[in-house]
C-alpha positions as CSV (number, residue, x, y, z in Angstrom):
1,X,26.0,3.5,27.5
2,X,24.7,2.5,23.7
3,X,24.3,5.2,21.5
4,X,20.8,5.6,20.2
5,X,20.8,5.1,16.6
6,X,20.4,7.9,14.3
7,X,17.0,8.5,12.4
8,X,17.4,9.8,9.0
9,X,15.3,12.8,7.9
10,X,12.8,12.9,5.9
11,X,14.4,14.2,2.8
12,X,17.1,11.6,3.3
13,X,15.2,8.3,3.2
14,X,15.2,6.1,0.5
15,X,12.6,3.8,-1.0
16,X,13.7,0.9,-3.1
17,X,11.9,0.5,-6.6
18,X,8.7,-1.1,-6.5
19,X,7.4,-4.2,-8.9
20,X,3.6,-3.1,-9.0
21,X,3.2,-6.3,-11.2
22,X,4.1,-8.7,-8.8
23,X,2.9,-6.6,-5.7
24,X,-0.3,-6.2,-7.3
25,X,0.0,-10.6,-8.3
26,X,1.0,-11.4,-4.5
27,X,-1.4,-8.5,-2.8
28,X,-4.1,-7.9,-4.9
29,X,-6.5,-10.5,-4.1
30,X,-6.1,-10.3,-0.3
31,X,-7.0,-6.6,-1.0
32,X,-10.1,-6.8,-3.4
33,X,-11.3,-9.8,-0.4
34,X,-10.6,-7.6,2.5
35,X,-12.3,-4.5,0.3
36,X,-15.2,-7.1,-0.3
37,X,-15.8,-7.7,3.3
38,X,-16.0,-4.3,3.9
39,X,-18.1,-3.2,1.5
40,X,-20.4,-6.1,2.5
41,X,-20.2,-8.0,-0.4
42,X,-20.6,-5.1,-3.1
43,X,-18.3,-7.0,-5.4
44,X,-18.7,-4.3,-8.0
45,X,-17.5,-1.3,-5.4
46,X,-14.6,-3.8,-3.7
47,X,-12.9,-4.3,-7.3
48,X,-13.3,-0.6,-8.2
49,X,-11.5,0.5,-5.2
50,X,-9.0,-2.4,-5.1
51,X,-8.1,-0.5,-8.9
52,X,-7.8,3.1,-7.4
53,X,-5.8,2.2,-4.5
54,X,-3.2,0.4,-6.1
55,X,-3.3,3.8,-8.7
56,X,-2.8,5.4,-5.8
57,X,-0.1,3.9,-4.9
58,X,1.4,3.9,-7.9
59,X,1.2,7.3,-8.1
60,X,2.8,7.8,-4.7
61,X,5.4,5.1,-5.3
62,X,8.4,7.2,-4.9
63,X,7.4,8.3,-1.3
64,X,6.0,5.0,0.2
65,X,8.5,2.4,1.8
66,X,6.2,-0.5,2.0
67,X,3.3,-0.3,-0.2
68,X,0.6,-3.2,0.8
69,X,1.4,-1.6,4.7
70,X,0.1,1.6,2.9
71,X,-2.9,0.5,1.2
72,X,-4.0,-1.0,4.5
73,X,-3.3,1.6,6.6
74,X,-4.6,4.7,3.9
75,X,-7.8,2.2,3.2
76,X,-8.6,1.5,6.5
77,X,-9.3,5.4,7.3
C-alpha cells in the first residue's frame, strides 16, 4: 500500500520570491488583451485594471504561489 503524501498546512507553505518586473514583462500583455476582450474593447478600462491587478498582487505577494494563475482566477470572478 503507498502512503498518501502529506499536505502541508496552511501556515507551513512557502512561496518563493516573486520578480514582478519580469512577471509583469512576460504576463502583462496577455492580461491587459484578455482584460480588453472583456471589457469589449474599452482600452481605457482594460489597462486600468491590468494596473490594479498586478497591485493587487503585489500587495498579496507573500501569500500567492503562482501569481498570473491568481490574476486569472481572482479576475475572472
Amino acid at each position: 500500500m503507498q502512503a498518501i503524501a502529506e499536505v502541508p498546512l496552511a501556515d507551513e507553505r512557502t512561496t518563493e520570491a516573486h520578480d514582478f518586473d519580469e512577471l509583469f514583462r512576460e504576463a502583462g500583455s496577455g492580461v491587459f488583451r484578455t482584460l480588453f476582450a472583456y471589457t469589449a474593447g474599452r482600452g481605457d478600462i482594460a489597462e486600468e485594471a491590468t494596473a490594479e491587478a498586478f497591485a493587487r498582487t503585489l500587495a498579496k505577494s507573500e501569500t500567492i504561489r503562482d501569481p498570473v494563475a491568481w490574476i486569472y482566477r481572482r479576475w475572472g470572478e
